[in-house]
N, C-alpha and C positions, 0 to 999 in steps of 0.2 A: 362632634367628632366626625372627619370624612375619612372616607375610605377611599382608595385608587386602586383598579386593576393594572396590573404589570403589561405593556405592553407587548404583542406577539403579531405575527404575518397569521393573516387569515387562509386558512386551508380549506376552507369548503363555503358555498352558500355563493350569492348573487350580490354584489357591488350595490350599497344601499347608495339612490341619487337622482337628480332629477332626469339625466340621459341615459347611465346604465340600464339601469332595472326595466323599463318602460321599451327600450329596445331592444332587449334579452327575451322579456315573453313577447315579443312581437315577432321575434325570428323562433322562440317555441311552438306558439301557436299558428306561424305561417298557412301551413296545409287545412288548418280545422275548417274554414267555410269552404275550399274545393271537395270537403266530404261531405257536407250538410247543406252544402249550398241551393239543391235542385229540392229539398222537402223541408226546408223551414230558413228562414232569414239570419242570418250570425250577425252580433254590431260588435264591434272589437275598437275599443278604444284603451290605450295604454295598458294600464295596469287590471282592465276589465274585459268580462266574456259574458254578454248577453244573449240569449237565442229568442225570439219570435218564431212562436207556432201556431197555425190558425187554421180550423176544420168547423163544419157545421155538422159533423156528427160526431158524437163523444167519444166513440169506440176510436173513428179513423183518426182521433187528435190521440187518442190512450198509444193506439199503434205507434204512431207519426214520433209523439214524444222521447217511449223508448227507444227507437231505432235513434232519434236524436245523441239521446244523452248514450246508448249504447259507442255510437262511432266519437263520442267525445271522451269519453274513459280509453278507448283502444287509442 
């Protein structure tokens, strides 16, 4: 037995696809490495958000991190 849902116009949400989506959070996350850019490394490729942190003492990578992840929630 199958089932079919009724077709309807999508009203909210991001264009699932190989060029949408991919250039939607690219124009989201524009600004994020001109904020973190000067105390830790951003790699931004498509549909991903990596940061690189590196300190030789634990405290200044503990600080370093939060302030990281702090301006990437704002």
């Amino acid at each position: 037995m199958k089932f079919f849902s009724d077709w309807g116009k999508m009203k909210h949400g991001i264009p699932q696809g190989p060029i949408p989506e991919p250039l939607l959070f690219i124009i989201y996350i524009n600004n994020l490495p001109l904020r973190i850019n000067f105390i830790s490394k951003p790699v931004l490729f498509t549909d991903d958000t990596s940061d690189i942190i590196s300190s030789r003492n634990l405290e200044d990578f503990c600080s370093v991190s939060n302030l990281v992840l702090s301006d990437m929630i704002k």
